[in-house]
C-alpha positions as a Markdown table, in Angstrom:
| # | Residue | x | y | z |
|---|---|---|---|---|
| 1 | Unk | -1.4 | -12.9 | 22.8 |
| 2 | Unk | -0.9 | -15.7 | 20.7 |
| 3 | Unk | 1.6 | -18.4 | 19.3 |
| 4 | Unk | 0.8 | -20.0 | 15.7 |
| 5 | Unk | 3.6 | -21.7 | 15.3 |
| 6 | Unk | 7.2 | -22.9 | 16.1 |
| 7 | Unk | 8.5 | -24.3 | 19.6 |
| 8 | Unk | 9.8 | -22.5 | 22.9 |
| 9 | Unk | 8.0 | -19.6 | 22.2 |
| 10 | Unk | 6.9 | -16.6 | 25.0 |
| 11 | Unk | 4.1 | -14.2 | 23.9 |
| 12 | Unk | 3.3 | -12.5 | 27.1 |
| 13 | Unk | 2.8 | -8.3 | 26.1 |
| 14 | Unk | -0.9 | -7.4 | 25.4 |
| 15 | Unk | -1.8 | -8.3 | 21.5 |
| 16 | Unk | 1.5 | -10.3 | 21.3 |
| 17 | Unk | 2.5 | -12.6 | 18.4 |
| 18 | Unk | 4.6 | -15.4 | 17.3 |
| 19 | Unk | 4.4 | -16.6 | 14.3 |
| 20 | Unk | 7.4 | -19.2 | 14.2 |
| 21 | Unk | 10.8 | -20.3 | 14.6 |
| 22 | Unk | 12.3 | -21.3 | 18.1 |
| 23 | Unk | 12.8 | -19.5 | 21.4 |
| 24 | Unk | 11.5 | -16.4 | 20.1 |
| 25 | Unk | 9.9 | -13.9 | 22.6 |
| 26 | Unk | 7.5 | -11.2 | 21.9 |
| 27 | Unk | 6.5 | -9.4 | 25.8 |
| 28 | Unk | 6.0 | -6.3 | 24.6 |
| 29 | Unk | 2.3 | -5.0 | 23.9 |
| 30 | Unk | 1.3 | -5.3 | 20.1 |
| 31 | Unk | 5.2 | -7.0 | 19.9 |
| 32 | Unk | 5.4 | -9.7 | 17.0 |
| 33 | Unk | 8.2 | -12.3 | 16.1 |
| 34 | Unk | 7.1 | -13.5 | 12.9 |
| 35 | Unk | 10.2 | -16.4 | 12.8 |
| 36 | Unk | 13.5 | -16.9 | 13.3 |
| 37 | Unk | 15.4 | -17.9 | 16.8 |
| 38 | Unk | 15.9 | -16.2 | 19.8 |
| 39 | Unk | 14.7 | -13.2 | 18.9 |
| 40 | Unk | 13.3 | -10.9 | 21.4 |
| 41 | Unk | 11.1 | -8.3 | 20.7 |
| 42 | Unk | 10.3 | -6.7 | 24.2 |
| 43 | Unk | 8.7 | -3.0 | 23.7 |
| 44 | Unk | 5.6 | -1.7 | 23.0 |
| 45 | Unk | 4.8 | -1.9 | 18.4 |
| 46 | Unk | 8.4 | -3.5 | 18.8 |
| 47 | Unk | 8.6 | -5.9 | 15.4 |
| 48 | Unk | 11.2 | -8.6 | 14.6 |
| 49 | Unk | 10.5 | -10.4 | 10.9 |
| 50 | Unk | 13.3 | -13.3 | 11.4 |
| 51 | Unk | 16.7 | -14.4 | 11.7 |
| 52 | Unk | 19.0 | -14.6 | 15.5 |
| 53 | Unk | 19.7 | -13.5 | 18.2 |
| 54 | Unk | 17.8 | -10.4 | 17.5 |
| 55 | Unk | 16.7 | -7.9 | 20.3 |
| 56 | Unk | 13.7 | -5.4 | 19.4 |
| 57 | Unk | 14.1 | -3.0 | 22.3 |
| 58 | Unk | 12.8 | 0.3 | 21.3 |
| 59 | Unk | 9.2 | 1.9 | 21.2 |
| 60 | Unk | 7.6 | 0.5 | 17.7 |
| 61 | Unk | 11.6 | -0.7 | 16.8 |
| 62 | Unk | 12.0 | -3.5 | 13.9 |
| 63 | Unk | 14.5 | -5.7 | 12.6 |
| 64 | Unk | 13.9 | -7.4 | 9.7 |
| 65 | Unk | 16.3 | -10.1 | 9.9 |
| 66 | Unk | 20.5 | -10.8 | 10.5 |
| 67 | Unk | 21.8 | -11.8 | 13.6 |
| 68 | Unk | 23.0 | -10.6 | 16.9 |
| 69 | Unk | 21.2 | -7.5 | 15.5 |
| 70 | Unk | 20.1 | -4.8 | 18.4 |
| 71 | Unk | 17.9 | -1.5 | 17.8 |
| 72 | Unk | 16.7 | 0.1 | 20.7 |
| 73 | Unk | 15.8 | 3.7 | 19.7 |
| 74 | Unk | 12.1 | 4.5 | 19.5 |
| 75 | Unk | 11.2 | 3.8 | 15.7 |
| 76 | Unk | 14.2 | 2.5 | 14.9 |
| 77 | Unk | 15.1 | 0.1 | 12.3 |
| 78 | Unk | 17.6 | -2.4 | 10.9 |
| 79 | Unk | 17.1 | -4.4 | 7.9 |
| 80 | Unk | 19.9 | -6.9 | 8.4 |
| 81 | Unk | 23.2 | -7.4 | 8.9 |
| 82 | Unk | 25.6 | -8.5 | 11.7 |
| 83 | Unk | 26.6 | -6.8 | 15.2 |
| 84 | Unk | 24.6 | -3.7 | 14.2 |
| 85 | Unk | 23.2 | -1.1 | 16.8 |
| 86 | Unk | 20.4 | 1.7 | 16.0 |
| 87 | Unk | 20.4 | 3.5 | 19.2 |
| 88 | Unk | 19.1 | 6.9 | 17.6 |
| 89 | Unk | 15.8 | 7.9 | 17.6 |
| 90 | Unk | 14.5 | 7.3 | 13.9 |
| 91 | Unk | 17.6 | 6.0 | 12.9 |
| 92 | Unk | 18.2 | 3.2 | 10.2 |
| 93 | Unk | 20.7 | 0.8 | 9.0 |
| 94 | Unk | 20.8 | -1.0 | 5.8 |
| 95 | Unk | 22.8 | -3.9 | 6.6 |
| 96 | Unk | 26.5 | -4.9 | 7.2 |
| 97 | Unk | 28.5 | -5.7 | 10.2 |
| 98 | Unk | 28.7 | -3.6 | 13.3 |
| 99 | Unk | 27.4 | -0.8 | 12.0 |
| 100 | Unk | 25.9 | 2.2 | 14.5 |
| 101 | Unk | 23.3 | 4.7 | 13.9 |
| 102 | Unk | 23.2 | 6.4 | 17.5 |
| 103 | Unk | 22.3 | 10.1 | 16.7 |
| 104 | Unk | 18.6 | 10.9 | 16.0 |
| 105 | Unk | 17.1 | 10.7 | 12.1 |
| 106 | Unk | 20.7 | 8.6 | 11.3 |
| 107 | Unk | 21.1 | 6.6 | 8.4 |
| 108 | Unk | 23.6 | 4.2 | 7.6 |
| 109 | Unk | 23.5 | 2.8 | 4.2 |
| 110 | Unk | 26.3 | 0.5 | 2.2 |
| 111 | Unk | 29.0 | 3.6 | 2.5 |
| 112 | Unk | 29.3 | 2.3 | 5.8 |
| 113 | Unk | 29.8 | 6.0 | 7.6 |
| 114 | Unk | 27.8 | 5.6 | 10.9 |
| 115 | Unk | 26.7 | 8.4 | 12.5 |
């Protein structure tokens, strides 16, 4: 595990990092918080690039920024955005506000259907 940079910051899965920001957690193994605040990324492969409040919480999950941002299907992914939720396994949002991709292979882009 390691921690380059920033303050408050918890690396404790196997192969961990932190690269910045403040109170940012990476516990799962091969997990990385790259900036940011109070981001948690707490799976296995589970990435979080920046912004808040962020929580990283499915197998090899990522969030590339936003806040208050939560994807916690296996291989999920949200790029930014508000409030949003992909729950699905595979699933994607592009951005927004409260925004849910829940069913497996879902994608939610700007026409703001989830699914």
């Amino acid at each position: 595990s390691s921690i380059s940079g920033g303050r408050e910051g918890t690396a404790s899965g196997d192969y961990s990092s932190i690269s910045g920001g403040i109170g940012n957690t990476a516990s799962g193994k091969d997990s990385s918080v790259s900036g940011g605040s109070f981001n948690e990324a707490m799976i296995n492969y589970a990435s979080i690039s920046g912004g808040n409040h962020n929580d990283a919480t499915g197998f090899a999950s990522y969030i590339g920024g936003g806040s208050e941002n939560t994807a916690s299907g296996a291989y999920s992914s949200i790029s930014g955005g508000h409030q949003n939720i992909a729950s699905g396994f595979f699933s994607w949002i592009g951005g927004g506000e409260a925004k849910t991709a829940s069913t497996d292979s879902c994608t939610v882009g700007d026409d703001g259907v989830d699914c």
